[in-house]
ROZA-535542 format. One record per residue: residue in one letter; x, y, z of N, C-alpha, C in turn. Coordinates in pm, whole numbers, padded with zeros to 5 digits, always signed. Layout:
% ROZA-535542
AXYZXYZXYZ;...
END
This chain:
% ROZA-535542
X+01010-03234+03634+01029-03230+03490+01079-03091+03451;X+01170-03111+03350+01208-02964+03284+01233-02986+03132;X+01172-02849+03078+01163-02847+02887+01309-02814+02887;X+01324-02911+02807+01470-02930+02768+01443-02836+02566;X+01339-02825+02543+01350-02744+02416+01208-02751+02318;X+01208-02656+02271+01040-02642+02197+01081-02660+02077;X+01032-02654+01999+00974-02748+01856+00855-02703+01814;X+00878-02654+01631+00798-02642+01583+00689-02753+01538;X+00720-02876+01593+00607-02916+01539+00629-03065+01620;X+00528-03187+01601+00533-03285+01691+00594-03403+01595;X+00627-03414+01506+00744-03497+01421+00886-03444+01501;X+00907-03311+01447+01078-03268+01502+01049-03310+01694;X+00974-03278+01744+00974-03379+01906+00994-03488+01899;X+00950-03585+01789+00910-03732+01807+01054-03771+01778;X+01141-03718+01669+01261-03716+01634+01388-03709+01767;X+01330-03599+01851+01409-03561+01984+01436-03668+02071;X+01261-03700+02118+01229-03817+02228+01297-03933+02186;X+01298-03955+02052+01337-04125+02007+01529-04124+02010;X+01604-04022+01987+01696-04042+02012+01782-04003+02218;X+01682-03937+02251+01691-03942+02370+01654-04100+02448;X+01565-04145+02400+01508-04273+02429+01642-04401+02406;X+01647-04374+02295+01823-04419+02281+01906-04474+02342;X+01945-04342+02408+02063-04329+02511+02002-04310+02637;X+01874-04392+02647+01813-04458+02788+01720-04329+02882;X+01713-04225+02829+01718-04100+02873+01493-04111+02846;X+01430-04107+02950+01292-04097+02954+01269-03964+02880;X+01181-03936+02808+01133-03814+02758+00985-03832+02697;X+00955-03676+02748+00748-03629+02676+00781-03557+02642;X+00670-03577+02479+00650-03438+02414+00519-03372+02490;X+00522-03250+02527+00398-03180+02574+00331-03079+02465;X+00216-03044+02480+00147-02990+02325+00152-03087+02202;X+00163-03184+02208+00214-03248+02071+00112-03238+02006;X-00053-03211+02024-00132-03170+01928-00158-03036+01905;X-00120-02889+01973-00150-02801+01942-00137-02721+01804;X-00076-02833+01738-00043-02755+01569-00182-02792+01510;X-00282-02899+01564-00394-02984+01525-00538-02839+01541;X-00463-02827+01683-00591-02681+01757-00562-02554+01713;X-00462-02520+01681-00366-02406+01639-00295-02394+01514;X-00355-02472+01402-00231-02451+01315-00152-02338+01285;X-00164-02223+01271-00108-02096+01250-00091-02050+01416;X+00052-02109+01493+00053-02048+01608+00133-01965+01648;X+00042-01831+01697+00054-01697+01684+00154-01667+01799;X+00115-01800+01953+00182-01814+02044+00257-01899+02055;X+00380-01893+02037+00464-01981+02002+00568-01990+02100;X+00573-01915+02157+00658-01905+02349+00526-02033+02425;X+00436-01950+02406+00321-02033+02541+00301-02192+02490;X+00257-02206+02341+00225-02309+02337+00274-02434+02241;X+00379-02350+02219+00517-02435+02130+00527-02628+02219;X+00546-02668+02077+00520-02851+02151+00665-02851+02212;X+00688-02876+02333+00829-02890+02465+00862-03027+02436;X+00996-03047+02448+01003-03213+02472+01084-03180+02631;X+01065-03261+02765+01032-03257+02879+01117-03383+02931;X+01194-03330+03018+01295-03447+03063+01246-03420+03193;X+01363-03547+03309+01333-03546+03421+01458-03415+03470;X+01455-03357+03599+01606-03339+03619+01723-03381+03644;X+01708-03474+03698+01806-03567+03646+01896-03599+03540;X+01834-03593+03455+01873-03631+03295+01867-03505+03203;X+01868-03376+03282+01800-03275+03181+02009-03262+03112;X+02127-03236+03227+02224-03209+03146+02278-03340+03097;X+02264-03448+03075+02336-03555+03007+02192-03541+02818;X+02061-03505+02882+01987-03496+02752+02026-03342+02665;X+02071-03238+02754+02118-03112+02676+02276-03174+02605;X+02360-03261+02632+02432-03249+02599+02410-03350+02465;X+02362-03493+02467+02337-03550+02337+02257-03483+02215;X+02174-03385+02292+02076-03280+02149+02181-03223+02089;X+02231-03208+02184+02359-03053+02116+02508-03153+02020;X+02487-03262+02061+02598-03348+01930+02506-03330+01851;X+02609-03324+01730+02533-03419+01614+02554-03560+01572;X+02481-03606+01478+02495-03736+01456+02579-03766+01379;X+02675-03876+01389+02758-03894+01306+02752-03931+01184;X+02803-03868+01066+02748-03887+00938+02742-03990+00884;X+02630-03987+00774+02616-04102+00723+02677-04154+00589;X+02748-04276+00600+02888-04309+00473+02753-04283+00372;X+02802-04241+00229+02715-04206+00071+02729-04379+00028;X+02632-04404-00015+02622-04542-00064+02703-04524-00216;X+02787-04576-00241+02864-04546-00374+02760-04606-00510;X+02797-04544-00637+02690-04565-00694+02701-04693-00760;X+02623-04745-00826+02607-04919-00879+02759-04881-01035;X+02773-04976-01066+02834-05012-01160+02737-05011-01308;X+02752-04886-01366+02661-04893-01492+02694-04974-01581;X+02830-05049-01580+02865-05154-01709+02817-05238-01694;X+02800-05306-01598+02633-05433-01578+02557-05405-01571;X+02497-05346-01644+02365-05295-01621+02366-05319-01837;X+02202-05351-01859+02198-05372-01950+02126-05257-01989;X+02203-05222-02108+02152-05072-02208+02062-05075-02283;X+01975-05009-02304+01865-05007-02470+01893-04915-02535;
END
């Protein structure tokens, strides 16, 4: 296994793993409770929550983190002339 990247917190991991998961790619968050034991963490090198690939997969998972996602079309807004006024 190798930390493919730390994270302030275990949502922004859960966010990581699920689009790694995705694109078929196995991934753990490690520490994912230390914000629970630690909220104010002072050590943030040592015990920062990792999300943890295999090696295998560590450069095909460095390379999908590092895209971004393709944007999302703006839902255009409703038609206010049907819409009934008071």
């Amino acid at each position: 296994m190798r930390v493919l990247t730390d994270c302030k917190n275990d949502f922004e991991a859960s966010i990581i793993v699920g689009r790694l998961e995705s694109e078929g790619i196995k991934a753990i968050v490690m520490n994912k409770h230390i914000n629970d034991i630690w909220p104010f963490n002072s050590l943030e090198y040592f015990a920062a929550v990792k999300v943890v690939v295999s090696e295998e997969d560590y450069d095909q998972a460095m390379t999908i983190i590092s895209t971004n996602a393709p944007p999302i079309e703006p839902t255009p807004p409703e038609d206010s002339s049907d819409q009934n006024q008071f």
